[in-house]
N, C-alpha and C positions, 0 to 999 in steps of 0.2 A: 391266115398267117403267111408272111412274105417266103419264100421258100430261096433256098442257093445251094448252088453245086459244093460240095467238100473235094478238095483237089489233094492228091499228094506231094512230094517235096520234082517229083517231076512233071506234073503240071497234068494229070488224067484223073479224069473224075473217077471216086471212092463209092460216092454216095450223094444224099441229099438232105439237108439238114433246114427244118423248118425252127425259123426266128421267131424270138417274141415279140408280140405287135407293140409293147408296150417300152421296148426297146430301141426296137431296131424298125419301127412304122410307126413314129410318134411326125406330128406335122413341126418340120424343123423351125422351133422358137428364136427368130432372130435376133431380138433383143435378148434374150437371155446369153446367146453366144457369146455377140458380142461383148455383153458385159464382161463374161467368162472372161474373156481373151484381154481386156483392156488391163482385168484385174492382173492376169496371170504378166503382162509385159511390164507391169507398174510395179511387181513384187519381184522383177528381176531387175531391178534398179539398183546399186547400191547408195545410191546418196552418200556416198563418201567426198564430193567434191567440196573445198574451203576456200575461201578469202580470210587475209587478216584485215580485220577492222583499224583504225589510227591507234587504239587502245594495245591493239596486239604488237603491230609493228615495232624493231627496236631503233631507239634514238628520239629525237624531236622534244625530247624536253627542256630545253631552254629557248624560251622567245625569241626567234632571229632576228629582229630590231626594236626599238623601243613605240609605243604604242603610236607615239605625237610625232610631226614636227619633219619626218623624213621623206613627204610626199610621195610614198608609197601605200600600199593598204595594210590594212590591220592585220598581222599575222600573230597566231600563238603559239605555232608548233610547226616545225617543216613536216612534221607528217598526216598533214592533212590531208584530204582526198584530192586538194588542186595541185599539190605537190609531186612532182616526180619521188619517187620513192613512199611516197606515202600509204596511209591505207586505203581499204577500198571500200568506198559508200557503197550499200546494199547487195553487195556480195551473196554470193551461197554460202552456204553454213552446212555442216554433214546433218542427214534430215532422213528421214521413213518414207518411202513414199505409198509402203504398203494400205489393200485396201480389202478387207474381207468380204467379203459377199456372202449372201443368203445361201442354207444349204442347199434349199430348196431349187434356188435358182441352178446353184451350180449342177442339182445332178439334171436337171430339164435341159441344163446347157449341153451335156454331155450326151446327154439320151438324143440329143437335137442333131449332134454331131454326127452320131452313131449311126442313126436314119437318114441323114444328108450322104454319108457314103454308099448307103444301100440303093441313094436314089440314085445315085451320081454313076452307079455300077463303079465304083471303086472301092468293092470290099472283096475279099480273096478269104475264102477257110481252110486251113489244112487241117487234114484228120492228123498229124502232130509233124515238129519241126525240132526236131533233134539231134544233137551229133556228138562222135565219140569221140571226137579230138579238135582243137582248135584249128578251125580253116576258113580262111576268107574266103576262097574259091568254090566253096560248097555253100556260102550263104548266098554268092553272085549267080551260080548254076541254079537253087529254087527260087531268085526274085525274076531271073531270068524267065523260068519256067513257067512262071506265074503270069508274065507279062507285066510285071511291077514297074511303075515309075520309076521316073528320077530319083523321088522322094518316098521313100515307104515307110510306114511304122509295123513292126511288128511288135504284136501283143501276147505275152504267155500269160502262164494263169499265174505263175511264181518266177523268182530270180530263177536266171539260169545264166553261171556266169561262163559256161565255154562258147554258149550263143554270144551272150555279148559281148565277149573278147572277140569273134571271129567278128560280128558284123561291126565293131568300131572305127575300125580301119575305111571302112565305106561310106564314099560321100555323101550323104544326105538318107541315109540309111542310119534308122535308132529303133533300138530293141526296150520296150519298156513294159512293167508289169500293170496287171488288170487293175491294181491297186494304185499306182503314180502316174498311169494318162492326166494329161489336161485335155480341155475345150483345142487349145492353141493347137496341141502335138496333131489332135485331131486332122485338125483342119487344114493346117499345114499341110500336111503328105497327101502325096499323089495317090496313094494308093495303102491302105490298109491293110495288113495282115495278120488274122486270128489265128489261133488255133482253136480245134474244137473245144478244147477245155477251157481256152478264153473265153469262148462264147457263153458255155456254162457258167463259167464266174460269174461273168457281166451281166448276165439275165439274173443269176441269185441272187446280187449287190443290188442293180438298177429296176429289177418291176417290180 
């Protein structure tokens, strides 16, 4: 079993905390990631984009000249699509772009994820990550401590909303629970960070 330091919110090892293989040393599935992740950017879509078709557009209902005779061409409607003002042939229409994927796959994508940062040495544990009042400056001092990325995720085992109010404010810093990670958030961050009780979760959820 892969083994990693447990650090505290000032960055000194606590102890040592053996992973499960079946978790966190799975051989990372790259087709399944990617899947993961195509799904996860295509369900953040809103397909809310429109065109009006000639049908929708208003006006154009009276034939602008008579069919014969004017040596021009045949028109029926100024709001045709060769028309300025007209509608618009083959337009977007508001549309789903959502796409569900296999459970299975997703949690392989995940577990994939999970052992891609263990490989990557981009996983951080702390034996817990708590505070008794809202502070940005106390979330910057443990990623600090930690040696965190740009980019880091931290993972609790449950909401905890005075963590996520203090790390909001920070760029490229997002606090999400064991239960709403994607593949994406994964992979994205520079750098990982658990708590032990995440850890627990996520081995109870995922082997």
């Amino acid at each position: 079993m892969p083994k990693i330091n447990v650090l505290n919110t000032l960055g000194e090892k606590v102890s040592e905390l053996e992973l499960n293989e079946s978790v966190f040393a799975v051989e990372p599935n790259m087709s399944a990631m990617h899947i993961a992740v195509v799904s996860y950017l295509a369900n953040q879509r809103q397909g809310t984009q429109s065109t009006k078709t000639r049908s929708e557009v208003s006006g154009g209902g009276k034939k602008p000249w008579r069919q014969k005779g004017t040596g021009r061409a045949r028109q029926g409607s100024t709001r045709s699509p060769q028309w300025y003002h007209g509608g618009i042939a083959l337009g977007p229409k508001p549309r789903s772009y959502n796409f569900n994927i296999n459970k299975k796959v997703k949690k392989l994508a995940i577990k994939s994820a999970l052992s891609s940062k263990v490989l990557d040495e981009a996983l951080v544990v702390l034996d817990s990550f708590t505070l008794d009042a809202i502070k940005t400056k106390e979330v910057v001092k443990v990623l600090s401590a930690v040696n965190a990325g740009k980019k880091a995720l931290i993972v609790v085992p449950e909401k905890d909303e005075t963590l996520y109010r203090s790390a909001r404010n920070i760029a490229g810093v997002k606090v999400a629970t064991v239960g709403t990670i994607s593949t994406y958030e994964l992979l994205n961050a520079d750098t990982l960070v658990l708590t032990k009780d995440a850890v627990a979760k996520l081995e109870e959820v995922y082997a």
